[in-house]
Every structure is written in C-alpha cells, then in structure tokens.
N, C-alpha and C positions, 0 to 999 in steps of 0.2 A: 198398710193399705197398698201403700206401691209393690210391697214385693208378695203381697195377693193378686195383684194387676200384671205381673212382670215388669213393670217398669222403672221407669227412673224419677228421680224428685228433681226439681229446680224449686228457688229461694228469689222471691219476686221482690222487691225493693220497689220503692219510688221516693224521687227526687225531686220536688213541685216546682222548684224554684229554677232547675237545670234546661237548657235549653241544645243538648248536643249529647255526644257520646259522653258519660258520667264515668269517673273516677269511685275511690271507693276511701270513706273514710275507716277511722280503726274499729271502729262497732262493726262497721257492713264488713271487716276480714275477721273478725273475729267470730260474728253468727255464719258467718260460709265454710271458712276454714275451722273453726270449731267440730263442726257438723258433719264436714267431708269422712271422717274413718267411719263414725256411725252410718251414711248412707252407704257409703261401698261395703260395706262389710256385710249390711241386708242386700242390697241391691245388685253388688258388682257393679254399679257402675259410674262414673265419676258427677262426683255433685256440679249441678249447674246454676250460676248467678244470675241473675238478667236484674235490670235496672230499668226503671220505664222516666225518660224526664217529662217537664212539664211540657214540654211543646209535642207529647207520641215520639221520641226519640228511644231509641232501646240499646241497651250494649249489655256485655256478656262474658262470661268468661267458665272455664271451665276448672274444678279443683281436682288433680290426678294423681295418684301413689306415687311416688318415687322412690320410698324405702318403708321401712314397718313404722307403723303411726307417723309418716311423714308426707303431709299433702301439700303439692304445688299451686298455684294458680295461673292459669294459661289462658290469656285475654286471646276473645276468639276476633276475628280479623273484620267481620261482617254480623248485622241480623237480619235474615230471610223475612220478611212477613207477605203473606200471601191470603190471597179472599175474593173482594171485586176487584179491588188494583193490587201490585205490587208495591212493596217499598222497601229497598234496601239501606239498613243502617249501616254507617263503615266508620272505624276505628282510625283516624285520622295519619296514626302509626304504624301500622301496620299496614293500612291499605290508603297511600299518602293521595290529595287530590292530584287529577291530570293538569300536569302541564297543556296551557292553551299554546296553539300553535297557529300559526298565520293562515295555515290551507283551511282552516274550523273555521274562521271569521263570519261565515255565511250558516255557515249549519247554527253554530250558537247563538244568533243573533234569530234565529224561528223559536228560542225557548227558555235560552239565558242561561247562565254560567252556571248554576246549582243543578237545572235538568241535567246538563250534560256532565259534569261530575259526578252523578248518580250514573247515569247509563254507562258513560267509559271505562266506570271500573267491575264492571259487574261480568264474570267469567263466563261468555258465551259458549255454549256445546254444540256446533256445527255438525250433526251427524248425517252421513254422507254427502260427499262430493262430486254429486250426478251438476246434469244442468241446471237443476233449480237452486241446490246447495252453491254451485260457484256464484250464481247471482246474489246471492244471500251473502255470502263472504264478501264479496264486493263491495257492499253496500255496508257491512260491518267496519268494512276498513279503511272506507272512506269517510264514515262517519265519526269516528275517532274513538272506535274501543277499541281497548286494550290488550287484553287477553282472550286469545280465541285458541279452543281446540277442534282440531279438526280429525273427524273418526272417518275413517272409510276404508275396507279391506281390499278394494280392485285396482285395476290398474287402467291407463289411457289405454282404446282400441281407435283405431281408424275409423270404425263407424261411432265412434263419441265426437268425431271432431266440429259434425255440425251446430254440436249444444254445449260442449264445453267452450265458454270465451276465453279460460284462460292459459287453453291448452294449444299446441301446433303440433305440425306433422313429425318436428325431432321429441317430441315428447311420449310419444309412440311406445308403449312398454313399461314405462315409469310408474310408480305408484299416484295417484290421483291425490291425495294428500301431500306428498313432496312437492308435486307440481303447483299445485296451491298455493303454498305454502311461500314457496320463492315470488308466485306474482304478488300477494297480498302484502309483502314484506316492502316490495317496492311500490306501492300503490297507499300505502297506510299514511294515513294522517296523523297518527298518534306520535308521540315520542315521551317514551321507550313504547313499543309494542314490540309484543311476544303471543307468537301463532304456534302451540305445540301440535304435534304431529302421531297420529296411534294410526299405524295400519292394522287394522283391528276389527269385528262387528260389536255391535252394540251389544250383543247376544253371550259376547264371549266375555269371561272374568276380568280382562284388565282393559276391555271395554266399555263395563258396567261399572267397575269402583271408578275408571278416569270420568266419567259422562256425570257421577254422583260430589262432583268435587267442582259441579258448575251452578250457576246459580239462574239459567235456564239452559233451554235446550230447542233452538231450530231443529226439527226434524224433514230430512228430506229424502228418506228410503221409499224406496216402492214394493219392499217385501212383506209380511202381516206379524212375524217372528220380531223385528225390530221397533215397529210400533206397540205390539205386545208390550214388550219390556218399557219402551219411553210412557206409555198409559201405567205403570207398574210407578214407575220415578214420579211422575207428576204427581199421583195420591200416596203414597206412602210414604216418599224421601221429601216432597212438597216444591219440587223444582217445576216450571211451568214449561209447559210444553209447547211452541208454537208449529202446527202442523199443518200441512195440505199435500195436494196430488191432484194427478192429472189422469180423466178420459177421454180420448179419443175415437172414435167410432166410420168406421167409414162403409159405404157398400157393397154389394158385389161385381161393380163397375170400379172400385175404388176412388169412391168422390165420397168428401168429406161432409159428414153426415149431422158427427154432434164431436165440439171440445171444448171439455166442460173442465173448471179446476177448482179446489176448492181451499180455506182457509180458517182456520178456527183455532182456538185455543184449550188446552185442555188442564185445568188445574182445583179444586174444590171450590165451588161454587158453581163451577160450570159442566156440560155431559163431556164424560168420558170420551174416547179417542173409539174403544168399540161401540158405545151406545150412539155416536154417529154413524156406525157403518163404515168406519176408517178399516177395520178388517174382521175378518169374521175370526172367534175360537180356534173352529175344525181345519183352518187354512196354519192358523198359527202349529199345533200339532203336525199337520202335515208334512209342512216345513221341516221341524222338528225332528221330524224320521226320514230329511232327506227325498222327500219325495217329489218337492219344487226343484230339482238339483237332476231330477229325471226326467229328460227328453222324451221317453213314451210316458210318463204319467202326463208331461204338460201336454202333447200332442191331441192327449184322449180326452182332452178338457172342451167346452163349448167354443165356438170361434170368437164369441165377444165375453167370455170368460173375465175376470178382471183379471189373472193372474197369465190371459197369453195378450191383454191389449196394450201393445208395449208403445204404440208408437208417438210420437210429438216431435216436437218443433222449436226451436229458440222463442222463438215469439211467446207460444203458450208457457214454457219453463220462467223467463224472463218476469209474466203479468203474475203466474202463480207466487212466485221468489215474491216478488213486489209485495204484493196482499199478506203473504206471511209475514213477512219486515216490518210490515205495517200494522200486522197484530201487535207482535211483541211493542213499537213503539207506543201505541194505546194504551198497552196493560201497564208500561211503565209510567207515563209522561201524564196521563190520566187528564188529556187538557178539558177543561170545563167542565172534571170531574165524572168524563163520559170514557170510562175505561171500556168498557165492553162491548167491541164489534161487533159481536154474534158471530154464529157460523155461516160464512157464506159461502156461495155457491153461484160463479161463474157461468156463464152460456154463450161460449162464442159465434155461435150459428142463433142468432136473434139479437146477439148483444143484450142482454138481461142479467141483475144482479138477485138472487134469493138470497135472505137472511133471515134464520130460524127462529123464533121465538126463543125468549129465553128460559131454558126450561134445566132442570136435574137432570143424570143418570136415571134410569128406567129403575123402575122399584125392586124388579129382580138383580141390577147388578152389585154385583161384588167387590168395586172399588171403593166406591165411598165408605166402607167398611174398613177399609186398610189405611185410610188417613193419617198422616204421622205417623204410623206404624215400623216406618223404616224397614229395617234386616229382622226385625218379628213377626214381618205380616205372616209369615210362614210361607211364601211363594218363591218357589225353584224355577227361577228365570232365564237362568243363561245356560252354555252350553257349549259344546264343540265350535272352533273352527269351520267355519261355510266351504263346503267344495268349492266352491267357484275361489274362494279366497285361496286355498290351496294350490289349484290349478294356475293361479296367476303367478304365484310363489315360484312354482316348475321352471312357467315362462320366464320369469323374470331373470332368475338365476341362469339357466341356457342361454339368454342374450348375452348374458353376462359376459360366461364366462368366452364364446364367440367376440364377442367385441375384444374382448382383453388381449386375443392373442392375438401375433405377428402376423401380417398378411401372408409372407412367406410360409410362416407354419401351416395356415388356413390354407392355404393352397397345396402345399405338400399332400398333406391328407388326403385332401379330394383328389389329386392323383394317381391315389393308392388306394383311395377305396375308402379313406376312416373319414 
C-alpha cells in the first residue's frame, strides 16, 4: 500500500505507563529493525519508529542503511506535532533542557520552567531582517531562545536606518543578517545561544533546505515569491508560519490616510497565507521572471498598487513585529488552552482591531492537499538568486575591496586617473 501511495511506513508503539521521551525495549528493536530492509527495499525510504507515551509524549527515531542488509537506528532530536496548538517533543539527549539564567527570572516566572524549555529550544527561522524582523529577533533573544537562523539576502542602506534598531550609520553596506547577528549575540539571554547566518532568499536552494531544518518560521518579507514558498513549508513540510505586513496609504497632499498591519498564522487547521490575501499567484510568477526587479514594470503599476506602497515607520514595523511574536507565543504556550488568535488586522487611523472568523483554506485551494507531502507535493519552489541580492554582492565587494587599500594608494590613483 505505501509504495502504491509513494510513501513511507512508520511503526507506532505505545507505552501507557511512560510519561516522557520512551526508550525502546528488545521486541520494540527487534519489530523496527527487523522490518527496516523490507520497507526500504519497497519504499526507498528509511523505516520510521514513533512511540506515543501515556501522558501524548512522542519520540522517534529513524532506521537507515549503512551497508547491504545493515540498518542503523538514528534517534531523531525532536517530534513536531502541529493542528490547533503546537507541541514540540525533545529528546532530553540530544536536545538537552536550557540552562535558566538570571536575566529569565521575569519572563519565566509569566509561565514556569516547562513552557520555557519547550519554547527555548525550538529552532526559530527568522526570514528577513527588514524593520519588523529586527524587532522579532529582539524579542527572541531576549526571551531566551536558543537557536535562531537568520535569512535575508540585502544589505544596510542609509534609508533603512530609520527602522532598523539594530543598525548605525558604520554599518552602512554590511550584510543585514551579520549585523544582526552581532547585536543579538550581545543582547541574548540564553546561554549557549547560537544565531546562524544564510545571506540568502528563501526562494533560492540553500535558503529553502536551511528555513526546512526549523521548526517554525517568523516571516517578515514584503515580496509574494517568498511568502509563496513559506505558505509551500507550512502545509507540506508542517513548520508553522507566523506572518504579517504592513499598509500604508497616504494622499495626494501626502497626509496619512490609512496604516493598517496585519498578523496571523498559517499552518493546517488554519487558511493559508494566499487564501488570506497575503499575495496574489500572478505577482508570485511575476517576480519569478524578474519583473519586480524592473523599475518600468513597477513604475507602470497603480500608485496604491501593493507592490509600489512601500512606505512605514518604526512605530507601525515595531506593533506589526509585536502581534507576530505574539502569534507564535499563543500557538505555543496555548495558555487556557486558547491557541488561536485569528487573523488579525490592525487600523491605525481609528485605532480598531479585526479578527476573522475562523475558518479553512477556500475550497478551490491547493494547499491543504499538499499536507505532509513534504519534497512530493510535486511543487518547484525555488529559484535563482534576486537581482537585488546580486547587486548588493557588487556593492558589497567594491567597498571592500576600496576600504582595503592604503590611503596613499587610494590617492595615487585618483591622481592619475584610475
């Protein structure tokens, strides 16, 4: 049946009496490891354990070739389980509790030692490091998790300085993720904490495998191409997405009209990231053939277009970050069992909160079909390298190699011409 389905088997155990991650007696390796040559040999793919204890605790492990009729077993680190809340199971060895540190003493003391060891080790996907992302990080890292990766392919400009906090005027040309990178390091409450670093798009291949090795994902892009992909991971890889964005709208006196920001989550149970209207298809493709990357295609766009209304403010980046932060701690912490925000939707010009009913994916879309699906849904996600990523690369490297050299040399030149 599985390899009529294309898929894979797992081998469910339970353990009534068990209250934590479960061990495995010599029956439970003997029907797993038994079984492991027959399932790959149909399947290709390696047989999977999972143990369920008495308390819903779950652990796992995986059995893999290593030579002809010779299967290993590779206890997996974590178990994902995802629906109305999350709940991450961890492997006490592999994925050891955080050390409580003295700057926590306040945070932990809003939810007590077990929340916060759930949350602190759970590998956060930071994608982009615009204004709302640095406030996101911020807050990660003062809250005391662990492991954050930070995706973003641009670099600081002088007009970022109003919205990034953790940026200054010597940072000017750097990659926006290095920058990061160093303030969060000095800012983190955790100990050990480790912030990796991909100057990268989510779009692009060692974008997409690093963002699949998290176990969610803050989204903080304002392009349709990289929410594509993050709506692609939430249903099929089953990593939860926590997302928003920002509109701003103003006159043709230039007085501020409407800024509106929004936050919601996207993961099975809940709509999709397009069935919100987080981005359209036809923008996604667009993108896709470089056509966002063209100064007369955006030109020729409507004035309040969403892809030319760029503008904001610390303030509204800051409330958006916040409300996302505040997703993902709902879906996890689930206090009084009330995981589910809804989608909401800000109005700063009235001060008014909307929040949507809670409802599915529209009957026509095509994600809730790719559920668990993983790298079978059959969907070609990623892609080239972003111009703009490139072009920052040019920059980056000409400061470079200018700063490197000897003032005298730097002057020589120019008096001659080079």
């Amino acid at each position: 049946m599985a390899a009529a389905e294309g898929a894979g088997l797992a081998l469910l155990h339970s353990h009534p009496m068990g209250r934590s991650w479960q061990g495995m007696s010599p029956d439970d390796i003997n029907a797993e490891q038994g079984n492991a040559g027959a399932v790959f040999g149909v399947t290709n793919r390696p047989f999977i354990g999972l143990t369920l204890a008495g308390n819903g605790a779950w652990s796992a492990r995986s059995w893999e070739r290593v030579a002809p009729r010779k299967y290993e077993r590779k206890w997996c680190a974590t178990v994902r389980v995802v629906g109305e809340r999350m709940k991450v199971h961890y492997f006490d060895h592999l994925a050891p509790p955080p050390r409580q540190t003295a700057e926590q003493v306040r945070t932990i003391s809003a939810w007590g030692d077990e929340c916060q060891a759930d949350l602190a080790r759970l590998r956060v996907g930071l994608i982009g490091a615009g204004s709302v992302g640095g406030v996101i990080a911020e807050a990660l890292a003062r809250t005391g998790f662990e492991d954050v990766l930070a995706l973003d392919f641009d670099i600081i400009e002088e007009h970022n300085l109003d919205r990034l906090q953790y940026a200054t005027r010597a940072d000017i040309g750097r990659p926006k993720v290095e920058v990061l990178a160093e303030h969060l390091t000095a800012r983190a409450t955790a100990s050990p904490f480790s912030v990796e670093t991909l100057q990268a798009a989510i779009y692009e291949e060692e974008g997409f495998r690093s963002a699949l090795d998290c176990d969610v994902l803050l989204s903080c892009v304002d392009r349709p191409w990289g929410r594509y992909v993050q709506n692609l991971i939430a249903y099929a890889h089953l990593i939860p997405v926590f997302d928003g964005g920002i509109a701003v709208r103003t006159n043709r006196s230039r007085k501020l009209v409407a800024a509106d920001w929004r936050a919601h989550t996207a993961t099975p149970t809940r709509p999709c990231l397009q069935c919100l209207g987080q981005y359209d298809p036809a923008d996604v493709q667009l993108e896709r053939q470089g056509f966002l990357d063209d100064p007369a295609y955006i030109s020729g766009l409507p004035k309040d277009h969403p892809l030319r209304t760029r503008e904001n403010v610390f303030g509204f980046a800051m409330a958006c970050g916040s409300n996302q932060f505040l997703q993902m701690l709902a879906y996890n912490l689930a206090p009084l069992d009330l995981s589910n925000s809804g989608a909401q939707l800000y109005h700063f010009v009235g001060s008014t909160l909307d929040t949507s009913p809670l409802k599915l994916c529209k009957p026509t879309c095509a994600f809730p079909g790719m559920i668990a699906l993983g790298d079978d849904c059959g969907v070609i996600a990623i892609g080239d390298a972003p111009p703009a990523r490139l072009r920052a690369e040019t920059t980056e490297s000409a400061a470079t190699r200018i700063d490197t050299r000897p003032w005298w040399l730097v002057a020589l030149l120019r008096l001659i011409g080079k």
